[in-house]
C-alpha positions in Angstrom: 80.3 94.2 100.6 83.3 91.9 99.3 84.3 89.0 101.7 88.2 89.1 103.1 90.6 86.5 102.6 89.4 85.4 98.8 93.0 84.6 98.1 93.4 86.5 95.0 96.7 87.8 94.9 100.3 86.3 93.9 98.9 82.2 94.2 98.2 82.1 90.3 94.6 82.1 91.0 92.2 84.5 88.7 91.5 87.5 90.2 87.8 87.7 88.8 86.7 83.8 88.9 83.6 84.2 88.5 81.0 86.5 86.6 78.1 88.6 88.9 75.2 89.8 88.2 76.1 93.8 87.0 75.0 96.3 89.5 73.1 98.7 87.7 69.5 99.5 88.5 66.6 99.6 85.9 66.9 103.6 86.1 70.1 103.9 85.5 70.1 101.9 82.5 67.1 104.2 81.4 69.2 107.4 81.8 72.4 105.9 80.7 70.4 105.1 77.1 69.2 108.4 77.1 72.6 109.9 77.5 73.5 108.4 74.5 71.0 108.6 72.2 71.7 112.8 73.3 76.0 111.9 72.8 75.7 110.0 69.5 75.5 112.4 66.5 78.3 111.4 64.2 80.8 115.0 63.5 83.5 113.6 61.6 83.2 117.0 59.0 84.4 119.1 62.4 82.7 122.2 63.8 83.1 123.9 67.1 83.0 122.3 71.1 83.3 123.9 74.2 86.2 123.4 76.1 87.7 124.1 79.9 91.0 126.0 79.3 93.5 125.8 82.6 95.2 129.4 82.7 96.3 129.0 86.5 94.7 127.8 89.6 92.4 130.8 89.4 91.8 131.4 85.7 89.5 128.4 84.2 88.1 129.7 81.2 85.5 127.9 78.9 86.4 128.3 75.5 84.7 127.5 71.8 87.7 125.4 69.9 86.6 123.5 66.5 85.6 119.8 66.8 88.9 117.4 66.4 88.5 115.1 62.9 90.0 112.0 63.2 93.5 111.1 60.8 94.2 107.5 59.8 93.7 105.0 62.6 92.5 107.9 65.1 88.7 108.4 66.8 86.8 111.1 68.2 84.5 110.7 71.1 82.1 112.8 72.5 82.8 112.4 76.2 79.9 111.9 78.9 81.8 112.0 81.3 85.4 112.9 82.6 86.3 112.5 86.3 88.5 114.9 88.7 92.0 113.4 89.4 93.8 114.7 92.1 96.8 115.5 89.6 94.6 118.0 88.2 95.1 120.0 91.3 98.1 119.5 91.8 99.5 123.0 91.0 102.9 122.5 90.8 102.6 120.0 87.9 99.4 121.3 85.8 101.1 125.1 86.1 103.9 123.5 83.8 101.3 122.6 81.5 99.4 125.9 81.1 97.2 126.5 79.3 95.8 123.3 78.9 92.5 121.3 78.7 92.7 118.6 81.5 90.9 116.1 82.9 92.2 112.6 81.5 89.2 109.8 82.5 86.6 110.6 80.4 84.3 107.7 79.1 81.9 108.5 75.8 80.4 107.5 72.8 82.2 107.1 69.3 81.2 109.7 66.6 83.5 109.7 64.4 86.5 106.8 63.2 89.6 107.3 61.1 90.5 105.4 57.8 91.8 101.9 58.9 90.0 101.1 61.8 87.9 98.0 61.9 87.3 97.0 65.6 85.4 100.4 66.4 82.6 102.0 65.0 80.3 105.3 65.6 77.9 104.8 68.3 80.4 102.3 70.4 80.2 103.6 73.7 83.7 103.5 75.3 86.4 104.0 77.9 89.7 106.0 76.4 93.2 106.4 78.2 95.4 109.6 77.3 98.8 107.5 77.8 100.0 104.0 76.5 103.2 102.1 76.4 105.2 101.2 73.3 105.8 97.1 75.0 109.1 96.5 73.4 111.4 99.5 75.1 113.8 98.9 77.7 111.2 99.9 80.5 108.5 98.2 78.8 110.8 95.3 78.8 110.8 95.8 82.4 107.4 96.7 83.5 108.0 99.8 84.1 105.3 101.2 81.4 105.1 104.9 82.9 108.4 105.6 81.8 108.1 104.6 78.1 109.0 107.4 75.7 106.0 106.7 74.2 103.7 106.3 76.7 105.1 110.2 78.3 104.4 111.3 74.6 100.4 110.1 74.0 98.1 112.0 75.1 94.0 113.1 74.5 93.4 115.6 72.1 92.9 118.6 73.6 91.8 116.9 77.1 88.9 115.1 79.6 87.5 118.4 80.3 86.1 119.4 76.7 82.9 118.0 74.8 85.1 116.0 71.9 88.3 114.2 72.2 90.8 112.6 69.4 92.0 109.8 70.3 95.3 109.2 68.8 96.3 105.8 67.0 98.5 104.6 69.3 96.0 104.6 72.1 93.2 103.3 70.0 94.9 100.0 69.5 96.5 99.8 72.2 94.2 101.2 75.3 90.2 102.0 73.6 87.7 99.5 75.7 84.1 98.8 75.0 82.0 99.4 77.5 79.1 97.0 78.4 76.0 97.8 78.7 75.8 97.6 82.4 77.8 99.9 82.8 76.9 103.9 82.8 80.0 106.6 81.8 79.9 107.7 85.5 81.3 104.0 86.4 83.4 104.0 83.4 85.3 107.3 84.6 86.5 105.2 87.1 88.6 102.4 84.6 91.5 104.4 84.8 91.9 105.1 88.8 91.0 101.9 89.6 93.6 100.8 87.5 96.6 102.5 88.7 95.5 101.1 92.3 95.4 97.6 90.6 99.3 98.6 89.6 100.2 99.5 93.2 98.4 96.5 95.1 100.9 94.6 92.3 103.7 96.5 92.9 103.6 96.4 96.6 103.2 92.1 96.2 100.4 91.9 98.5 100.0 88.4 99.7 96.8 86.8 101.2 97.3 87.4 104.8 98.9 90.7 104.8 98.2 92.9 107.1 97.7 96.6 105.7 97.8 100.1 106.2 96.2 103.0 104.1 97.6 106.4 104.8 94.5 108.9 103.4 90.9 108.0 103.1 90.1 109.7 99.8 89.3 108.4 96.8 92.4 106.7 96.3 92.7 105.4 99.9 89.1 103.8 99.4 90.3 102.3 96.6 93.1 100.3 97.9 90.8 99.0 101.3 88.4 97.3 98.7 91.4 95.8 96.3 93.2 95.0 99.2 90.3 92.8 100.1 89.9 91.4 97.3 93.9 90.5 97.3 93.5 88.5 100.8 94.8 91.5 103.0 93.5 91.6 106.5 93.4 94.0 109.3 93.1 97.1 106.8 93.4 100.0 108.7 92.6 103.6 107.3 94.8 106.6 108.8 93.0 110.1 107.9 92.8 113.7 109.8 89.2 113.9 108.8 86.5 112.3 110.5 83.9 112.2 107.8 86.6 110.1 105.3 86.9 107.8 108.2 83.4 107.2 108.0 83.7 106.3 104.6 86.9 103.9 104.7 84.7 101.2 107.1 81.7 101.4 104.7 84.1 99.8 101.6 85.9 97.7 104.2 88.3 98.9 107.0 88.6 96.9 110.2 89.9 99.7 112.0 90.3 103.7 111.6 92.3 105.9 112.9 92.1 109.9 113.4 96.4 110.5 114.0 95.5 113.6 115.2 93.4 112.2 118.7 95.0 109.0 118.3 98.3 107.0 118.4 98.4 105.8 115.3 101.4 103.7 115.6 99.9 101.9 118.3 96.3 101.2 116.9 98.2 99.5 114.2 100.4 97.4 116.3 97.6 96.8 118.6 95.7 95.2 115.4 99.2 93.6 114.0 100.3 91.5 117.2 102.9 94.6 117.8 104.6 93.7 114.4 103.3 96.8 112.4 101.7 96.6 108.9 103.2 94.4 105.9 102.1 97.0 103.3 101.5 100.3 103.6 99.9 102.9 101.1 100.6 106.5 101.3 97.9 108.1 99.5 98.9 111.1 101.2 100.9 113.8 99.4 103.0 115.2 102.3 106.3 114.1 104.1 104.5 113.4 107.8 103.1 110.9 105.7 105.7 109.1 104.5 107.6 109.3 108.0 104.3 108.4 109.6 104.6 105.2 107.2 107.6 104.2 108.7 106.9 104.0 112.0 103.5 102.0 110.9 105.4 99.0 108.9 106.8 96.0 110.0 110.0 94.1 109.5 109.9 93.0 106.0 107.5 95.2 105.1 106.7 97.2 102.0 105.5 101.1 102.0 104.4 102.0 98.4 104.2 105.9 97.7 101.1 106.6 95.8 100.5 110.5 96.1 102.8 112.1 94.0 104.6 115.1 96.5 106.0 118.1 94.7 109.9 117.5 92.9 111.5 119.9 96.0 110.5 117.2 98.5 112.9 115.4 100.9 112.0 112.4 103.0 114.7 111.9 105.5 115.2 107.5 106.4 117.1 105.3 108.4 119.6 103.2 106.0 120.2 100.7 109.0 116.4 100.4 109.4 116.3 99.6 105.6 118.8 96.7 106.0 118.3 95.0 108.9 114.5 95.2 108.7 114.4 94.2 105.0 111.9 97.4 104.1 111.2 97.9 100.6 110.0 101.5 99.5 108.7 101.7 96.1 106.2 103.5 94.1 103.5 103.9 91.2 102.6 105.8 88.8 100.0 105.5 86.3 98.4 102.4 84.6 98.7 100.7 81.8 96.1 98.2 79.1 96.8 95.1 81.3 95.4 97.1 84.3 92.6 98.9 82.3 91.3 95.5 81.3 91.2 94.3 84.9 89.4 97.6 86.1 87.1 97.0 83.7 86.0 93.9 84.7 86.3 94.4 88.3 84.0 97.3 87.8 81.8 95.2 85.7 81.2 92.5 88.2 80.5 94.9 91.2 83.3 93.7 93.1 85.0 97.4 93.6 81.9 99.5 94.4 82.6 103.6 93.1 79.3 104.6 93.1 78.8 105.6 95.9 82.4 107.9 96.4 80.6 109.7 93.6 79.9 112.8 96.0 79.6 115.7 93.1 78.3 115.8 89.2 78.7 119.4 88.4 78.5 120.6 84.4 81.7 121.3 81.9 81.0 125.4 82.9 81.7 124.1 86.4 85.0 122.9 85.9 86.6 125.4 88.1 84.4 124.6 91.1 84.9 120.9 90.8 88.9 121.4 90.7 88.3 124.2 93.9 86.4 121.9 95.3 88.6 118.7 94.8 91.5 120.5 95.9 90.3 122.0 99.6 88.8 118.3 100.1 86.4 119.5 102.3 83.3 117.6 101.4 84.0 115.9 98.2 85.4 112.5 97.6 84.8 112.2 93.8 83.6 115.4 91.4 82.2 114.3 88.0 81.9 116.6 85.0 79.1 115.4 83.1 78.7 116.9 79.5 74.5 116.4 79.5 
C-alpha cells in the first residue's frame, strides 16, 4: 500500500521518482502472452468483426460489421480488452448517440498500420485513446484540452466494444502508447480513467498536507484516495451509501469512512479536520445531494471539484456570500489528455495506483449488455471488463 505524505504534488518534485519492480505475477505474464499470440493476426485486407451495437438502454445488439482498413497515417487494433466507463450508462448522453458502438478504453495488439507510419508496427501491443487535443487552439492554449474542436471531433472507429478498432491519425501521433511487457490489457484498460483522475487531483491543486474528501466509493472515488496519497493529501475520508464500497475505499487508503445515511457526515469530517472541514473535495457522485453535501464538507479556502458528470437539466442551488468570504473554488473535469495518459501509464507501471483488484467482473463482447446492466444498478460491481478472448 502507498505511504502518505510523499510530497508529490505542486513542489516541482517528480511525481514517479523512482522505478519499481512491475507487479505482475509469473501467470499473468503467461496468459497475457497467450492473449496475444491469439490477438496478433495481421487483417489489413478487411473482412468482418463482431461488434456491440447501442440501440437504447434495453436493445444491445451484437452485430457482424467488416474489419476497418487503415488510410494514411491510421492503425487498426484488435482490442483485448475494453473497460466499462460509467458514461456508457449514462442514458441521457449515449441515447444522443444511438446507435453506436461504445466503450472508449480498450487496450490491444496492432494488426494492421497505414502508409506513413514509422513509430508503430503489427504485433505492438498498445493503449489507444478515442479523443486528442489539437495544442495550439485557444483552449489548448489554455489547458482546457476537453474543449478543443478537435479533440470533441476524434474519435475510435466504430468503438471499445467491438473486436477491431481504427485509430485515426490524429490520435496515433498524438495519444497511441506502447505498452510494456509487465503490463497485461486488463491494467492497460485502466490508462485512460486513471488519467482523467490525474487531471482532477491537478485541477483541484492538491497540496501535500491537504486534507480531503471523496464523495462516492466507486471506481472513480477509489481512484482519487490512492492519487491523493500519492499527492501528500491526508485524512482522506470516503462518503458512500453502500457499505461494501466502504469496505473497499480503506483497502486502497482511506483514513476514515463514512455511511451519510447512519452517520453525520459533516461532523466525521470536521471531527478528522480540527472542525475546519476538508481542503478538497471530490464529488464522484452524479446527483445534486452530492454536490450540496460537498459544501457543507469543505473548509474555508477550499476547493470542491465536480467529477460525475449530472444530466444538462441539473440545478445546484449556492451561497454567493459563502463563495466570497470563504474563498471556495468550484471547478470541474472532464476527460484526459497525452500528458495525463503518459503519467497513468507509468503510475500503473510502477504499481503505485493498484487497479487490479477493483477489477470485480470480466464478462465476453456478447455480454455487453449485462456488463452496462450491471455497471449501471452498481450493486456488486466496481469495474466490468469485456475481454475479446
Amino acid at each position: 500500500m502507498m505511504g502518505e505524505g510523499k510530497g508529490y504534488g505542486h513542489s516541482g518534485e517528480s511525481l514517479v521518482a523512482s522505478t519499481l519492480n512491475g507487479c505482475q505475477s509469473a501467470s499473468c505474464h503467461q496468459l497475457d502472452a497467450r492473449a496475444h499470440s491469439m490477438l496478433y493476426s495481421p487483417c489489413s485486407h478487411g473482412g468482418i468483426m463482431k461488434v456491440a451495437r447501442y440501440y437504447s438502454v434495453d436493445d444491445v445488439r451484437i452485430e457482424d460489421m467488416p474489419i476497418p482498413v487503415p488510410g494514411p497515417g491510421e492503425i487498426v487494433v484488435r482490442v483485448a480488452a475494453c473497460g466499462v466507463c460509467g458514461s456508457d450508462v449514462m442514458d441521457w448522453y449515449t441515447q444522443k448517440k444511438a446507435p453506436a458502438v461504445l466503450g472508449h478504453e480498450p487496450a490491444g495488439v496492432i494488426t494492421a498500420v497505414g502508409s506513413g507510419i514509422s513509430t508503430f508496427r503489427e504485433g505492438d501491443r498498445v493503449f489507444m485513446h478515442h479523443h486528442v487535443p489539437c495544442f495550439v487552439c485557444h483552449y489548448c492554449r489554455r489547458g482546457f484540452y476537453s474543449n478543443c474542436a478537435m479533440f470533441q471531433q476524434t474519435h475510435l472507429d466504430p468503438g471499445g466494444f467491438a473486436e477491431y478498432v481504427r485509430v485515426p491519425a490524429p490520435n496515433v501521433e498524438r495519444d497511441v502508447l506502447k505498452l510494456p511487457d509487465s503490463m497485461s490489457y486488463d491494467v492497460a484498460t485502466f490508462i485512460e480513467p486513471v488519467g482523467t483522475i490525474i487531471r482532477g487531483v491537478e485541477r483541484a491543486r492538491l497540496r501535500h498536507g491537504d486534507t480531503v474528501a471523496i464523495i462516492g466509493a466507486g471506481l472513480t472515488g477509489l481512484l482519487f484516495i490512492q492519487a491523493a496519497r500519492l499527492w501528500g493529501g491526508r485524512q482522506i475520508t470516503a462518503l458512500d451509501l453502500q457499505d461494501w464500497r466502504l469496505d473497499y475505499a480503506r483497502r486502497v487508503g482511506a483514513a476514515r469512512t463514512v455511511n451519510p445515511a447512519r452517520e453525520d457526515a459533516v461532523a466525521a469530517v470536521q471531527e478528522l479536520t480540527g472542525g475546519r472541514g476538508a481542503d478538497v473535495v471530490f464529488v464522484c457522485a452524479a446527483s445534486i445531494p452530492a454536490m450540496e453535501l460537498a459544501m457543507r464538507l469543505t473548509a474555508r479556502g477550499g476547493t470542491i471539484l465536480i467529477f460525475a458528470p449530472p444530466p444538462p437539466d441539473a440545478r445546484l442551488a449556492i451561497s454567493p456570500h459563502d463563495i466570497l468570504f470563504h474563498e471556495l473554488t468550484i471547478t470541474g473535469t472532464y476527460s484526459t489528455a497525452p500528458g495525463e495518459t503518459r503519467l497513468a501509464l507509468d503510475l500503473l507501471t510502477d504499481g503505485r495506483i493498484n487497479v487490479e483488484d477493483l477489477i470485480t467482473h470480466r464478462l465476453a463482447l456478447a455480454d455487453v449488455k449485462r456488463a452496462l446492466d450491471m455497471t449501471r444498478e452498481a450493486k456488486e460491481s466496481i469495474k466490468v471488463l469485456i475481454e475479446m478472448g
